[in-house]
C-alpha positions as CSV (number, residue, x, y, z in Angstrom):
1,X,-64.2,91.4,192.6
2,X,-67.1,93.5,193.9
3,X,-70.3,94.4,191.2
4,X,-69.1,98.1,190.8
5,X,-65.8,97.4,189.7
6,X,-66.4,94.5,187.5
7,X,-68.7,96.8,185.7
8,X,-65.8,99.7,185.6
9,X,-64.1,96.7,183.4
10,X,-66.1,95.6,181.5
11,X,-65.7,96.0,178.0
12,X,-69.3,97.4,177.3
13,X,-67.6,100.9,178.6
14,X,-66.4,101.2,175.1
15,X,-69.2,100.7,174.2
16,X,-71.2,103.2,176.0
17,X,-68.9,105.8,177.4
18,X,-66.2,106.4,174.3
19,X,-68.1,106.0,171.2
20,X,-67.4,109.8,170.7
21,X,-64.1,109.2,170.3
22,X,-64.7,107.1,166.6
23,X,-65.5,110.7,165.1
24,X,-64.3,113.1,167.6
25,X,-60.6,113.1,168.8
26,X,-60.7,112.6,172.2
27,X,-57.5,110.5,173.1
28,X,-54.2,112.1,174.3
29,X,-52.6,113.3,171.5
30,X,-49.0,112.5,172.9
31,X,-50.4,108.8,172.6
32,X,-51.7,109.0,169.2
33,X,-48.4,110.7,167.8
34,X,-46.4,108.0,169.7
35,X,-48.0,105.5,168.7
36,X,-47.7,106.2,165.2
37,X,-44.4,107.2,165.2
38,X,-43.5,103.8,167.0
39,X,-45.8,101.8,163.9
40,X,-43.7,103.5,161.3
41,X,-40.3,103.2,163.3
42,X,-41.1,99.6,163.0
43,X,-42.5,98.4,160.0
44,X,-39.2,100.1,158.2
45,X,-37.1,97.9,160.7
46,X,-38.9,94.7,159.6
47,X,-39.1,95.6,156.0
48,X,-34.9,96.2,156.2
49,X,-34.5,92.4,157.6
50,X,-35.1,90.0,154.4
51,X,-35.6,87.2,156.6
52,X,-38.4,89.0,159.1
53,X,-40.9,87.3,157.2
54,X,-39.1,84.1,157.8
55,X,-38.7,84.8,161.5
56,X,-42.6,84.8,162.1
57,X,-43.6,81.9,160.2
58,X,-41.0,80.1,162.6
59,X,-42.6,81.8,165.2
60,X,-45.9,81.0,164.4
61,X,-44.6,77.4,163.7
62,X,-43.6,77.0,167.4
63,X,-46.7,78.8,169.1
64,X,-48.8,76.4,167.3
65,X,-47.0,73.0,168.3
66,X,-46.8,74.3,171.9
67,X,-50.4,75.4,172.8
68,X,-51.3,71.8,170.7
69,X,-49.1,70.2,173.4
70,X,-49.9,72.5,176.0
71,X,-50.3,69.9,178.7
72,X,-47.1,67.9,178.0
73,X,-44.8,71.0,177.9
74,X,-46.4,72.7,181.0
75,X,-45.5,69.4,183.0
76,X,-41.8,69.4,181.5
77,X,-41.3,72.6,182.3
78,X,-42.8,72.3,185.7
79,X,-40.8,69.2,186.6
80,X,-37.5,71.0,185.7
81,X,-38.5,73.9,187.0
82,X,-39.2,72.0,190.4
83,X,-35.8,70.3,190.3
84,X,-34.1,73.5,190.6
85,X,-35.7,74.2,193.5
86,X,-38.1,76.3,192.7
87,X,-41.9,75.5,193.7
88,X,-44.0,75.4,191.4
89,X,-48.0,76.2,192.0
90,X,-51.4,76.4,189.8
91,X,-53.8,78.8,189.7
92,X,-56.7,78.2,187.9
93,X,-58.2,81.9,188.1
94,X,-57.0,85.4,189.4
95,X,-58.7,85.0,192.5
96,X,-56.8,81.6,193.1
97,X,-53.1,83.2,192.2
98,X,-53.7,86.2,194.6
99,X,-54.1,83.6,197.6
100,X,-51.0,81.8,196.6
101,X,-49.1,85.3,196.1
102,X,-51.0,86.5,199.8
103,X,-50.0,83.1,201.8
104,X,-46.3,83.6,200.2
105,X,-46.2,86.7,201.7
106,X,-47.5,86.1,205.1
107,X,-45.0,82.9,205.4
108,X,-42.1,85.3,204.7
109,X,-43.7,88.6,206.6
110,X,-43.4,90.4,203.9
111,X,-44.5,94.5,204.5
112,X,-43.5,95.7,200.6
113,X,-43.4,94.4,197.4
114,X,-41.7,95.7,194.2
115,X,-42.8,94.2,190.8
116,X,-41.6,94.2,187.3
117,X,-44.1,95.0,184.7
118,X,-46.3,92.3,184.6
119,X,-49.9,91.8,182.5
120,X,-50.7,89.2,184.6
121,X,-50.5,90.9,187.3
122,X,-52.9,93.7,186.2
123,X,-55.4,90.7,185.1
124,X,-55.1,89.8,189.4
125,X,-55.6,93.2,190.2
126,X,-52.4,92.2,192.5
127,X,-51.7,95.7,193.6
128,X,-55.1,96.2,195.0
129,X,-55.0,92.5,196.4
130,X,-51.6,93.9,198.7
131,X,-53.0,97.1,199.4
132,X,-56.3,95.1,201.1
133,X,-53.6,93.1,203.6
134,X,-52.0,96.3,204.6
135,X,-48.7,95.3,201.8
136,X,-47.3,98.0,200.0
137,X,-46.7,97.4,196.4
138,X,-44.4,99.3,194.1
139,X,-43.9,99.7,190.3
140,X,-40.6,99.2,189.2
141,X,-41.1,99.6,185.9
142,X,-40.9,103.6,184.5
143,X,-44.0,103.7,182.7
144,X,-46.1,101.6,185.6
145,X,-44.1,103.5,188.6
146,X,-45.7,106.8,186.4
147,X,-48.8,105.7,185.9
148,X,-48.9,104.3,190.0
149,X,-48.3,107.6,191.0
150,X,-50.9,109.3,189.2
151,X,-53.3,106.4,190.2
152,X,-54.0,105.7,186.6
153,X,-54.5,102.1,184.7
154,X,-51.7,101.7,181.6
155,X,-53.0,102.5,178.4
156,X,-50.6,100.0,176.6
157,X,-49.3,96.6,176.9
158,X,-45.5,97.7,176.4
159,X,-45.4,101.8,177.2
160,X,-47.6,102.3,179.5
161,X,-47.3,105.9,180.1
162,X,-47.7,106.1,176.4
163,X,-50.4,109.0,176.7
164,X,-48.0,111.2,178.9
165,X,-45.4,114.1,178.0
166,X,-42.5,115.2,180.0
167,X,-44.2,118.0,181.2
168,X,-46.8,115.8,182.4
169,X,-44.6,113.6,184.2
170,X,-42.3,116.3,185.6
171,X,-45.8,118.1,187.5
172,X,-46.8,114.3,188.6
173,X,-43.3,114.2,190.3
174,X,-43.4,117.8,192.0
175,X,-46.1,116.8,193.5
176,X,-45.8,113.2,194.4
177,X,-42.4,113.5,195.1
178,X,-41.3,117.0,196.1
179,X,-38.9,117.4,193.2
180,X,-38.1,120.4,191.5
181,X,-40.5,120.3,188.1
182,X,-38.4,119.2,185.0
183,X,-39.6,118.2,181.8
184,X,-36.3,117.3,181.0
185,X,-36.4,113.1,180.1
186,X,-32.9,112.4,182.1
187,X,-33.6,114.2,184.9
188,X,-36.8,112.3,185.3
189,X,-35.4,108.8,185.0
190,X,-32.7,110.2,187.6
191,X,-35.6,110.9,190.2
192,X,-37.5,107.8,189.3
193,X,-34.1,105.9,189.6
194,X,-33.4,107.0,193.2
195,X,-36.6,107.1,194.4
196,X,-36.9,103.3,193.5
197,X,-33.3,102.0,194.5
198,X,-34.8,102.4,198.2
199,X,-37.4,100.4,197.7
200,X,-35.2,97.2,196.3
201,X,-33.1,97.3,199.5
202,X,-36.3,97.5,202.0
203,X,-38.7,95.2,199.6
204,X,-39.8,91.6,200.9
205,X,-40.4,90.4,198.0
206,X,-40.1,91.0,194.1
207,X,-42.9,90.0,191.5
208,X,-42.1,89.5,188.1
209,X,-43.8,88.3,184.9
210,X,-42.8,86.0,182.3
211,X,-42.1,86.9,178.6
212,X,-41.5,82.8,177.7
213,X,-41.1,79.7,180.2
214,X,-39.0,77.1,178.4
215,X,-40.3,73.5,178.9
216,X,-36.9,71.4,178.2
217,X,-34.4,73.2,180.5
218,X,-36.8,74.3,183.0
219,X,-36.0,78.2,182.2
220,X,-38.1,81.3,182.3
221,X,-37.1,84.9,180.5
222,X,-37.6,88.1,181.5
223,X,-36.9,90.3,179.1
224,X,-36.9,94.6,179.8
225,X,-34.9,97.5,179.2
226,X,-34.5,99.3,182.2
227,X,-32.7,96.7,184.7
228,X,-35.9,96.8,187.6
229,X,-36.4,93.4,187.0
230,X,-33.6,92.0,187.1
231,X,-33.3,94.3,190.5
232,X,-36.9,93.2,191.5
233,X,-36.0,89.3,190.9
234,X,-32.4,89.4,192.7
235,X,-32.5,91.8,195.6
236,X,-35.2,90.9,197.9
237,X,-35.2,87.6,199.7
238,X,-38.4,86.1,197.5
239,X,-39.3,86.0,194.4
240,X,-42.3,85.2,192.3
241,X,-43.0,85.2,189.1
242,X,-46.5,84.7,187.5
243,X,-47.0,83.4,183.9
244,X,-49.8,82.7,181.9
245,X,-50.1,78.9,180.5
246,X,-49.6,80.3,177.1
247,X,-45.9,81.4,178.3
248,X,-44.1,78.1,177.0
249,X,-42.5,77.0,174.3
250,X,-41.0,74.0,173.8
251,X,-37.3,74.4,173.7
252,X,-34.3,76.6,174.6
253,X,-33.4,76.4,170.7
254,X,-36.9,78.3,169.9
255,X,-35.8,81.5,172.0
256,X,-33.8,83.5,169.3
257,X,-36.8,84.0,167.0
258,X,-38.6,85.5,169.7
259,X,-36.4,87.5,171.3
260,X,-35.9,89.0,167.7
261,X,-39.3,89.4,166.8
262,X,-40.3,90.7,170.1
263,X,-37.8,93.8,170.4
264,X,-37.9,95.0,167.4
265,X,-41.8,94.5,166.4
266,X,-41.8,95.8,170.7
267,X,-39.6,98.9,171.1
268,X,-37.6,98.4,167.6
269,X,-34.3,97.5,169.2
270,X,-32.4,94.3,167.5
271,X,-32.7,93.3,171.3
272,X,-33.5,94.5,174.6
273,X,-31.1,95.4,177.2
274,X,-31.5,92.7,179.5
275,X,-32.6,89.4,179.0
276,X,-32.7,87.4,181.8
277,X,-33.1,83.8,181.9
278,X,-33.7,82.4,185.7
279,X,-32.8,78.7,185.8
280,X,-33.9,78.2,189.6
281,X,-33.6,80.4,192.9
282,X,-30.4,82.2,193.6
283,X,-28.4,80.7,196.4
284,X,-30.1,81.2,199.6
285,X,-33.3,82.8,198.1
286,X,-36.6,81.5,197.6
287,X,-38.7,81.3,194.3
288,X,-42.2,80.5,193.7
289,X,-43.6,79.7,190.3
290,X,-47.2,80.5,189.6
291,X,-48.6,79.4,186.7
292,X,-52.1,80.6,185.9
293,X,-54.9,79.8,183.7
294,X,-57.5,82.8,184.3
295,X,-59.7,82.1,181.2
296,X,-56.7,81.2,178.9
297,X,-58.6,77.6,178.2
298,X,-61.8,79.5,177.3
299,X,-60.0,80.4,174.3
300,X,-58.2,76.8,173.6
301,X,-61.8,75.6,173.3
302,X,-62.5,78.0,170.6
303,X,-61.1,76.4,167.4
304,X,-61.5,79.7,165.5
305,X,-59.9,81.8,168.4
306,X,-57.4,80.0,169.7
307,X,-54.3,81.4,167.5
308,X,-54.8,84.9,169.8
309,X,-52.8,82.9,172.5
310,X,-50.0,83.4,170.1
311,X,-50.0,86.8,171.6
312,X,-46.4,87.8,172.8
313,X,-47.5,91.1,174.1
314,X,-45.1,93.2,171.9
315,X,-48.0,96.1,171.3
316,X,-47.2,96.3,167.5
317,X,-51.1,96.2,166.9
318,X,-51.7,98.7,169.2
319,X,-49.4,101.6,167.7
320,X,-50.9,100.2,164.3
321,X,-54.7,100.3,165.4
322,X,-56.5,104.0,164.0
323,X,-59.0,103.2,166.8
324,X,-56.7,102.7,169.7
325,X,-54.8,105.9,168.8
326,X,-57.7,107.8,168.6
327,X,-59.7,106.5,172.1
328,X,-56.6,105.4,173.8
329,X,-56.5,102.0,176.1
330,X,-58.7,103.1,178.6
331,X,-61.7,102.9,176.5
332,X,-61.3,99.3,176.1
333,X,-62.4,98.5,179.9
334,X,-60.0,96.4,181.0
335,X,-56.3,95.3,181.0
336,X,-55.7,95.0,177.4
337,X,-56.4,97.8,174.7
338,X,-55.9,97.7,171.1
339,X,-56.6,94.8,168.7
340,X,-55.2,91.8,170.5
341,X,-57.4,92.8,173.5
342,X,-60.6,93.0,171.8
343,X,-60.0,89.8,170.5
344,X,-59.0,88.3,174.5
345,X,-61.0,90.0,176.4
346,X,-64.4,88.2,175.6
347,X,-63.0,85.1,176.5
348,X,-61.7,86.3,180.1
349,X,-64.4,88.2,180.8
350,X,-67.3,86.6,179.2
351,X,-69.1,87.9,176.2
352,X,-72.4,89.3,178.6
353,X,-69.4,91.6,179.8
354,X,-67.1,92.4,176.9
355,X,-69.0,91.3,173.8
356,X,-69.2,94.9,172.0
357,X,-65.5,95.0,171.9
358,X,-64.4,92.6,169.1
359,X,-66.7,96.0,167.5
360,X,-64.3,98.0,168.2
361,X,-62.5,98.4,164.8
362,X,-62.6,99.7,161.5
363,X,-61.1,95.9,159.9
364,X,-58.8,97.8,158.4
365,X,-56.2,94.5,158.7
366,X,-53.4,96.9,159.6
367,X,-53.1,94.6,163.0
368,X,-52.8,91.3,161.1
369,X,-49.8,93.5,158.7
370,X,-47.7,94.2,161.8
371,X,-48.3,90.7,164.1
372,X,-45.3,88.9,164.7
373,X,-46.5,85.6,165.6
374,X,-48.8,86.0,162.2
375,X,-52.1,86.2,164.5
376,X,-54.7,86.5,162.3
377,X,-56.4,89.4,164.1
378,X,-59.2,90.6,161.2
379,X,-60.7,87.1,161.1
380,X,-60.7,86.7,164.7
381,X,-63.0,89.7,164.9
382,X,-65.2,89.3,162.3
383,X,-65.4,85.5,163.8
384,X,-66.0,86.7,167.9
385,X,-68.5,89.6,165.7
386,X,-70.5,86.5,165.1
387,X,-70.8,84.7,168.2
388,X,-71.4,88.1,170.2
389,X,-74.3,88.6,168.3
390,X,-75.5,84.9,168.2
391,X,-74.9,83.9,171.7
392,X,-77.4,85.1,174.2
393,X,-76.1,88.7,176.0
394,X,-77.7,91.7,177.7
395,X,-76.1,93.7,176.6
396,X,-78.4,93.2,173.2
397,X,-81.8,94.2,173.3
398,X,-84.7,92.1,171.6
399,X,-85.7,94.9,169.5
400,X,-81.9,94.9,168.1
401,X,-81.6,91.3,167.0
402,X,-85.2,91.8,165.5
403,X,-83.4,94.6,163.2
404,X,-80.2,92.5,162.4
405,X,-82.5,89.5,161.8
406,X,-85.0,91.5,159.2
407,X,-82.0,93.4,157.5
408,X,-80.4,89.5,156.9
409,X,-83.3,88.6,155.2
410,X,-83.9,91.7,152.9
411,X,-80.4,91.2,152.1
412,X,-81.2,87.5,150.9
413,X,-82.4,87.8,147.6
414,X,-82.7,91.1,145.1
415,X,-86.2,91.6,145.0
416,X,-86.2,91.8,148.7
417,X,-82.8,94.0,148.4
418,X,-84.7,96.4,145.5
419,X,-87.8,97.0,147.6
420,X,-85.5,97.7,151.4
421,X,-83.5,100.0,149.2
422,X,-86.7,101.7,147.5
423,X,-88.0,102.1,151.0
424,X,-84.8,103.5,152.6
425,X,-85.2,106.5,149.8
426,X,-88.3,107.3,151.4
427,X,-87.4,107.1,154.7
428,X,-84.6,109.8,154.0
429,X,-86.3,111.6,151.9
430,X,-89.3,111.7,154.8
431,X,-86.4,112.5,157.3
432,X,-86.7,116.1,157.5
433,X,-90.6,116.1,158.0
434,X,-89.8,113.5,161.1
435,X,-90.0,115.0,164.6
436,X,-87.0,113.8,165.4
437,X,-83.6,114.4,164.6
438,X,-81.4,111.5,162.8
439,X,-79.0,112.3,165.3
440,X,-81.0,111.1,168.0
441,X,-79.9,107.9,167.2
442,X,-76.4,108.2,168.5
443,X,-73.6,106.0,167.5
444,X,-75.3,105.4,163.9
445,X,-75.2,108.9,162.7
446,X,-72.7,111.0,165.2
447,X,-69.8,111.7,163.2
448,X,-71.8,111.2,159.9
449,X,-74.3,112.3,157.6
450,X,-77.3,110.2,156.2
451,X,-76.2,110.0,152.3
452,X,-79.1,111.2,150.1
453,X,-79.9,109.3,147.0
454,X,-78.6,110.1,143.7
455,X,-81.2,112.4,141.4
456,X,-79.9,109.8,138.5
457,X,-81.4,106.9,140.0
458,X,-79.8,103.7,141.6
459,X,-77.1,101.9,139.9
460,X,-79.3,98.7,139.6
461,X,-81.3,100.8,137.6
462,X,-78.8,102.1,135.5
463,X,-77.5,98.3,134.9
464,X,-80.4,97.3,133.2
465,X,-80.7,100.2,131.0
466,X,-77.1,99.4,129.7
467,X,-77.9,96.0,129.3
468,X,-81.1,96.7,127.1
């Protein structure tokens, strides 16, 4: 990855380029209505099911014995995985995977790809990757194939068109496609539909994700709702799948609970359309297993952190997040938005690169409400807060930790906190007579005023008086 685009992702862009957006509304307001809509839609699913609660303790059960076994069930499921016929190959970073997905393709002589909706993918940058070898890669998936076309990133993990209208998709398809503009939602999945039923038949290879890779039967599931995976898996001559480490779980018996939890905390379905469960390579096909690290161990060596690999990508902290709706993914910097990713991200990317994002929210807890693996997003926050401000960064000037250092040790005893606080009046009162506007200092007062202090004195003041 070159200098200028590792800086386009990192997660200091937040920082930098969208603050405005915390007191100004600035993202698309199609997302922020959809993603509140989709928040309430689900939250009065789960709160219907009198065992939901039940459902993601279990779930939360089983994520935790499987990423404390992680090594034992990653070699089960690779050994019956392998049995099946399927090979089976490790990729320790993104870098690593695209060379394995790149020799694949030149093996077979492969000219087009299509792909499922992947994360993983996005992580490899795996479109770019093809693009670079002269292999043309296409999004099956509606909300990717949109987003593709208008040469956009997704703004969420599950809808990733989430900040488009109809209208907005029907002038994208006039004129990427030559059809007649329609804003009508059937006509549109009918053009995307025939435009990408071509592609299956002349496609070398599909590329899918994972949802869950399950260690005793050797099995990985796909789950989706539109069908292009399971096209994108079965029509071409190769496929291969990429999963995260995180991916497995131990048995076949655990599935249920996730498949519940995940469609209806996902798209609030009691399931999705298609789940597909690949046992091995169909009959006369070839399929490759990938399964990729790409900082995922950075975060099992975190004991405070490591529960975020609970993750199953459902986006229910996302449509729940006030901050997300209002900047939209893009302002996070990198593949994932919302909550979960600025709790991820650090550890992928490093915290000199992404350290201001676990700053991005309001600790409101309303992600920690919705999880359904019981992530306990708040904490982990607060917790990677701490270390981004501890551990050494650039992104953090001398002069700031100076400030953060004296305002800890006023706050350390109330004599110290009576005379900061006796100071601060002055300082506001002195404000107006400053050359500067309060303004001037950017993220700490856009959006708000500096509160004046009250004409009947401080309430330490009053305290003592009511005591006496």
């Amino acid at each position: 990855m070159n200098d200028d685009k590792a800086k386009h992702l990192s997660g200091a862009e937040f920082w930098t380029d969208q603050t405005h957006g915390l007191c100004e509304p600035h993202g698309s307001p199609s997302l922020a209505a959809s993603a509140e809509r989709s928040s309430k839609h689900n939250r009065q699913i789960a709160a219907e099911i009198p065992y939901f609660e039940s459902w993601r303790e279990q779930a939360n059960a089983i994520k935790r014995y499987a990423l404390m076994n992680l090594d034992k069930l990653l070699v089960e499921f690779e050994r019956n995985m392998a049995a099946k016929g399927a090979e089976v190959l490790w990729a320790a970073d993104a870098e690593e995977a695209n060379r394995h997905v790149l020799r694949i393709a030149r093996e077979h002589q492969v000219r087009s790809v299509v792909k499922s909706k992947s994360m993983v993918t996005e992580e490899m940058e795996l479109n770019h990757v093809l693009e670079q070898e002269g292999i043309r890669p296409i999004e099956t998936d509606l909300g990717e194939y949109i987003v593709q076309l208008a040469g956009q990133r997704p703004v969420h993990i599950v809808t990733p068109a989430l900040h488009m209208s109809a209208e907005d998709v029907g002038k994208l398809f006039a004129e990427k496609l030559g059809e007649p503009f329609s804003a009508e939602h059937q006509r549109l999945t009918d053009i995307a539909r025939r435009h990408l039923r071509e592609e299956y038949l002349r496609a070398g290879m599909g590329v899918s994700g994972c949802n869950f890779a399950v260690a005793d039967t050797g099995t990985m599931v796909v789950v989706e709702n539109e069908g292009n995976a399971g096209l994108s898996t079965s029509v071409p001559p190769v496929h291969v799948a990429l999963m995260g480490v995180e991916k497995v779980i131990p048995s076949i018996r655990h599935l249920p609970v996730f498949l519940n939890l995940l469609a209806r905390s996902g798209t609030g379905q009691k399931l999705t359309t298609y789940t597909h469960l690949i046992h091995g390579p169909l009959p006369g096909k070839k399929l490759y297993v990938i399964i990729i690290d790409n900082g995922r161990t950075n975060i099992l060596k975190d004991p405070a952190a490591w529960q975020s690999l609970f993750c199953i990508r459902c986006g229910a902290c996302l449509n729940a997040c006030p901050v997300y709706r209002r900047t939209g993914g893009w302002a996070y910097g990198w593949v994932y938005p919302g909550p979960i990713g600025a709790i991820i991200t650090p550890h992928y990317l490093g915290f000199e690169r992404a350290g201001e994002l676990p700053f991005a929210s309001s600790l409101c807890g309303a992600c920690g409400e919705v999880c359904p693996v019981k992530i306990d997003i708040p904490h982990q926050l607060v917790h990677l807060r701490h270390r981004a401000v501890n551990e050494p960064s650039p992104m953090r000037s001398p002069l700031e930790r100076l400030m953060w250092r004296s305002w800890a040790w006023m706050m350390k005893g109330p004599r110290r906190y009576a005379l900061t606080m006796w100071a601060v009046k002055i300082g506001i009162r002195m404000a107006k007579f400053l050359p500067w506007h309060p303004g001037k200092l950017g993220a700490w007062t856009r959006g708000r005023e500096l509160p004046q202090p009250p004409a009947a004195g401080s309430f330490r003041g009053w305290w003592r008086k009511k005591n006496k």
